[in-house]
N, C-alpha and C positions, 0 to 999 in steps of 0.2 A: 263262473260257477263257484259256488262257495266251496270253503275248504270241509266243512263237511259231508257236501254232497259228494265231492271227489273223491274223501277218504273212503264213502260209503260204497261209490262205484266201484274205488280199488277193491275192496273187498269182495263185492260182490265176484268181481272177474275173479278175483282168489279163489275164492270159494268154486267157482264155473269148473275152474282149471283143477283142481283138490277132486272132486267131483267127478269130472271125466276121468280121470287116472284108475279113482277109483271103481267105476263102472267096467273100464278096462282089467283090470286086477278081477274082478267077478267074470268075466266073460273069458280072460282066459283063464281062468280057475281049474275046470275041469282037465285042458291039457297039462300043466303044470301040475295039479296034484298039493296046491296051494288051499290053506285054509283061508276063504272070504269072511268068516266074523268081522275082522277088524278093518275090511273096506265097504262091509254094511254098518259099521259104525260111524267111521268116516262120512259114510254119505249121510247119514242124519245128521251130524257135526255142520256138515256143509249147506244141508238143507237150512239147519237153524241158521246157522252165518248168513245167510241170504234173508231167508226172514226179516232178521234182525236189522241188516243192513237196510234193507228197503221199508224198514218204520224208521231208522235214520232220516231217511231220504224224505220219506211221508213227513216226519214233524219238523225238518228243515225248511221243508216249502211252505206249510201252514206258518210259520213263526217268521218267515219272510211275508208273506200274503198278511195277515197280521200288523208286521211295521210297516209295510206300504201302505194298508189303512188308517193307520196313524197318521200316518204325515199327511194323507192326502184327505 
């Protein structure tokens, strides 16, 4: 696997992991008495990281599919 599809998966798991936490932080909100703003922010933060990450991913493979058309 190329080194940027790896960094893109790491990411994406980052993002996974940042994501649930925050979910979590929402769900127990109402017991705690916690203001959610900032892990409704987070999750679009995370949303976009994952986005981002998986057009990574997307123009890594194109540009690989690409030089193998080259050579071959």
């Amino acid at each position: 696997m190329s080194s940027a599809i790896q960094t893109a998966v790491n990411g994406i798991t980052q993002a996974v992991s940042q994501a649930t936490q925050s979910a979590a932080g929402i769900v127990n909100a109402s017991s705690t008495g916690k203001n959610i703003d900032g892990d409704l922010i987070n999750l679009k933060i995370d949303s976009t990281q994952v986005s981002a990450n998986a057009a990574v991913i997307r123009t890594s493979e194109k540009t690989q599919k690409a030089l193998l058309d080259i050579v071959v």
